[in-house]
C-alpha positions in Angstrom: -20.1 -56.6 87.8 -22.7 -57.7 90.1 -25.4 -55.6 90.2 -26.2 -55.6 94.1 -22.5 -54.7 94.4 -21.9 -52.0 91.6 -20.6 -48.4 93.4 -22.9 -45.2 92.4 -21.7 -43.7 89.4 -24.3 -40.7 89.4 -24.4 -37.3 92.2 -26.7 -38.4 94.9 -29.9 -37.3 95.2 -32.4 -35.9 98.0 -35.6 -36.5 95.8 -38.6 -38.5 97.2 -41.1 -40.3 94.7 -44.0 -40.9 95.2 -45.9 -43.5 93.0 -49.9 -43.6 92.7 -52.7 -44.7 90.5 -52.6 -42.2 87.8 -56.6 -40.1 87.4 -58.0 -38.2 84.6 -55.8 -35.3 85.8 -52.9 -37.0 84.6 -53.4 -37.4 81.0 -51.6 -34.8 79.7 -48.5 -35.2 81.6 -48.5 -39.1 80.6 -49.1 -38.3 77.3 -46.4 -35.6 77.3 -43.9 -38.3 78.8 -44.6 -40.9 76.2 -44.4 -38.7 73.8 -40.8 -37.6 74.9 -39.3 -41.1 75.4 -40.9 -42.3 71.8 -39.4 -39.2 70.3 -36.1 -40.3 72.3 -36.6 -43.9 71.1 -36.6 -42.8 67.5 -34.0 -40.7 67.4 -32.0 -43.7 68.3 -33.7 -45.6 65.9 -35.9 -47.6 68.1 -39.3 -48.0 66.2 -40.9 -49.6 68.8 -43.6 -46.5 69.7 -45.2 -44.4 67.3 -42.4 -40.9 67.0 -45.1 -38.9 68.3 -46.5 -40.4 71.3 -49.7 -41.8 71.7 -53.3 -41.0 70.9 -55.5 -40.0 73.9 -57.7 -42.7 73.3 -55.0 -45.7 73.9 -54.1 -44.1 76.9 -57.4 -42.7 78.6 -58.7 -46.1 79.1 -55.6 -47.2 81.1 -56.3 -44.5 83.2 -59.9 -45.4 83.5 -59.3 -49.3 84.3 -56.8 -47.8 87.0 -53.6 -49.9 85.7 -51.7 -47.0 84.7 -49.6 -45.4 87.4 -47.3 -42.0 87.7 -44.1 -41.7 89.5 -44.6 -37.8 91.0 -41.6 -36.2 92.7 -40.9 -34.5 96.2 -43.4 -31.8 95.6 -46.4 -33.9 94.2 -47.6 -33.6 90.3 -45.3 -31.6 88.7 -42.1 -33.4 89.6 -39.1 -32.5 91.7 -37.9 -29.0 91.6 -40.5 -27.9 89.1 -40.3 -30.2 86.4 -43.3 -30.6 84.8 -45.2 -33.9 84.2 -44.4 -37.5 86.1 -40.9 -38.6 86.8 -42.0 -41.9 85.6 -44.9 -44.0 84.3 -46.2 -47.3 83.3 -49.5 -49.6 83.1 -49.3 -53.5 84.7 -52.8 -54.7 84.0 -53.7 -59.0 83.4 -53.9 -58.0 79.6 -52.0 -60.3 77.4 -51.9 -59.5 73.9 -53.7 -61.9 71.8 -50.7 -61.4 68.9 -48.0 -62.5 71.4 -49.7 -64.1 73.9 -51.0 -68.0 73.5 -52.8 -70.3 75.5 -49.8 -72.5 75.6 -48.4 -69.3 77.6 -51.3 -69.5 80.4 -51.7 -65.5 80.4 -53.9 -65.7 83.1 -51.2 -66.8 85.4 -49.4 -63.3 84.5 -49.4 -59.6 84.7 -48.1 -57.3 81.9 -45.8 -54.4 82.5 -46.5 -51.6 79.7 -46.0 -48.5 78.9 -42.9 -48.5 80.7 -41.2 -44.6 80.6 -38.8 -42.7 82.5 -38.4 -38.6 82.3 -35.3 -38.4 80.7 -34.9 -35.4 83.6 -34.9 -38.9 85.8 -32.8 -40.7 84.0 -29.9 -43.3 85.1 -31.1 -43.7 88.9 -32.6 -46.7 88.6 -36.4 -45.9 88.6 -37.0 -48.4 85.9 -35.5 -51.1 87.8 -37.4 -50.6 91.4 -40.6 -49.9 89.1 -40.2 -53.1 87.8 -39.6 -55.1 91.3 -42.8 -53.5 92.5 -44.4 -54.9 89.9 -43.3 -58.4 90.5 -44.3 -58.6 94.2 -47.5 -56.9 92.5 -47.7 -60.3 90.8 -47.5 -62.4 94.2 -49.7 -60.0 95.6 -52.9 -60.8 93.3 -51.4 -64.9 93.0 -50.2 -64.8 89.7 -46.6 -66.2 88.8 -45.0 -64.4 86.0 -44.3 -60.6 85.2 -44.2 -60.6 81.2 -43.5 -57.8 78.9 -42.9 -57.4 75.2 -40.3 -55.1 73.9 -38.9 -54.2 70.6 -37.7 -57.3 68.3 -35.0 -55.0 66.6 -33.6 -53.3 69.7 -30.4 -55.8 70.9 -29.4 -52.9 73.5 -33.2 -53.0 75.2 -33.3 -57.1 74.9 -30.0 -56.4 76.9 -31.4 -54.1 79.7 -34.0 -56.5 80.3 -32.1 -59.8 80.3 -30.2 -57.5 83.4 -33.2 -57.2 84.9 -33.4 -60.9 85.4 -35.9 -61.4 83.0 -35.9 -64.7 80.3 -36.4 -64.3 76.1 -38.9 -66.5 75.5 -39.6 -66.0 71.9 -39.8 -63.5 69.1 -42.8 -63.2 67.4 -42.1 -61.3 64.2 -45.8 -59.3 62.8 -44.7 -57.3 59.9 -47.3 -54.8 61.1 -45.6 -54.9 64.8 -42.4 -53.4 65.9 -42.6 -55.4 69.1 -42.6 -58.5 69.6 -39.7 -59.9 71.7 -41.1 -61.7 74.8 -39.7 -61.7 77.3 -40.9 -62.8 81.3 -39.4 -63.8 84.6 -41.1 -65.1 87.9 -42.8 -62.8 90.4 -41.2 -61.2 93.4 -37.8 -59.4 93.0 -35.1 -60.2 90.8 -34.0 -63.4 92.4 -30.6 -63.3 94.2 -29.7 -59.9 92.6 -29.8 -58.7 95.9 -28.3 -61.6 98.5 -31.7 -61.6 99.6 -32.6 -58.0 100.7 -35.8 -56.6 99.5 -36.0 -53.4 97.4 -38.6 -52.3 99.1 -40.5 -52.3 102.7 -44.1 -52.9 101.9 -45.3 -51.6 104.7 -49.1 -52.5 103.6 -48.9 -56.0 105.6 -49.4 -59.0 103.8 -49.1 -59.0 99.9 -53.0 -59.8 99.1 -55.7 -57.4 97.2 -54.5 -54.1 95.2 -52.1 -51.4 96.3 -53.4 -49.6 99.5 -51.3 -47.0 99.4 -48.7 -44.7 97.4 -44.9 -46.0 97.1 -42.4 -43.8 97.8 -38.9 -43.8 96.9 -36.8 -42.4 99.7 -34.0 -40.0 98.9 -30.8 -42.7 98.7 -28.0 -42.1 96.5 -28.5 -42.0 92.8 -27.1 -45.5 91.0 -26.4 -46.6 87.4 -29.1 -48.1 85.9 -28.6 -52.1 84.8 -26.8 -51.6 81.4 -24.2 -49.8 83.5 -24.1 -52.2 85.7 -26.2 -50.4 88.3 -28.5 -51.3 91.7 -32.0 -50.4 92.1 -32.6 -47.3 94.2 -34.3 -48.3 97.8 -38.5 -47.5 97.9 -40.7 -47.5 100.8 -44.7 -47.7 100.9 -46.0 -45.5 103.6 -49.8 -45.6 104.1 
């Protein structure tokens, strides 16, 4: 089924999200959210992060270089309806790993999504897919061409899930001391036709040059599949 054309198969919801640049004040809850999606990851015997979460110290300096970002709910930090931490998180930065990444590859001419996680509380309407469109026009925005990620090179059903979200395999790079290492990219902007041409999103910033100027929300539409159900990205708005 095409994904701009797949019906809702989740209750609607009236939350709105509000993403940001995540601050020192955040650590705990992105830790806490890692934490819960690796442990979630294991138990389905995804090795890809460690089974309990990350040290401080590989996240703290994410926080610092301001690449990370939190996805709060209706009522700020804390989430919608009291649930504690961010409804989502990741980091998009110009850092290509030197393991992965070669000059062949230009990495300047890319920015890397990682860190990628989504409260299980949030899970299945599609905040992993518009996360991921703002990230590619984030890619136009500082005049880069690629969004690039690495993911898992044992995880078919994640290789999957990405392939959905229009991105391209373009190697594995197998480290025996690495349980990533499936690469995978696809050109910035939004996820080419997948949408006859309608934008995800009204940046409502003006024109796509210099960093974000303000928090993303995403408005309260109904609540879709995500892509490995065949799903539609849920509609976000930047306000100023």
């Amino acid at each position: 089924m095409h994904s701009g054309t797949a019906r809702p198969t989740h209750p609607t919801t009236t939350a709105r999200l509000t993403l940001r640049r995540a601050d020192g004040s955040d650590l705990a809850g992105v830790l806490a959210l890692l934490a819960e999606t690796a442990g979630w990851l294991n138990r389905r015997g995804v090795r890809q992060w460690p089974a309990g979460g990350f040290p401080a110290e590989r996240i703290s300096p994410l926080i610092e270089e301001g690449t990370m970002y939190v996805l709060d709910g209706e009522g700020g930090e804390g989430g919608e309806e009291g649930e504690a931490g961010p409804a989502a998180t990741l980091a998009l930065d110009g850092h290509a790993d030197p393991e992965f990444w070669t000059a062949g590859d230009a990495p300047e001419a890319a920015l890397y999504v990682h860190k990628l996680s989504v409260s299980r509380a949030y899970a299945g309407l599609g905040l992993g897919q518009a996360l991921l469109d703002w990230a590619g026009l984030r890619v136009l925005a500082t005049g880069r061409r690629w969004l690039r990620l690495d993911c898992s090179k044992d995880n078919p059903g994640l290789q999957r899930y990405y392939r959905g979200q229009r991105f391209t395999h373009l190697r594995t790079v197998d480290l025996p001391h690495r349980a990533s290492g499936a690469l995978f990219q696809r050109a910035g902007g939004l996820r080419g036709d997948a949408l006859a041409g309608a934008l995800p999103f009204a940046d409502l910033r003006g024109p796509l040059t210099g960093p974000p100027a303000g928090p993303l929300t995403v408005s309260g539409e109904p609540a879709v599949a995500g892509a490995e159900d065949g799903g539609s990205p849920l509609i976000v708005r930047s306000r100023r």
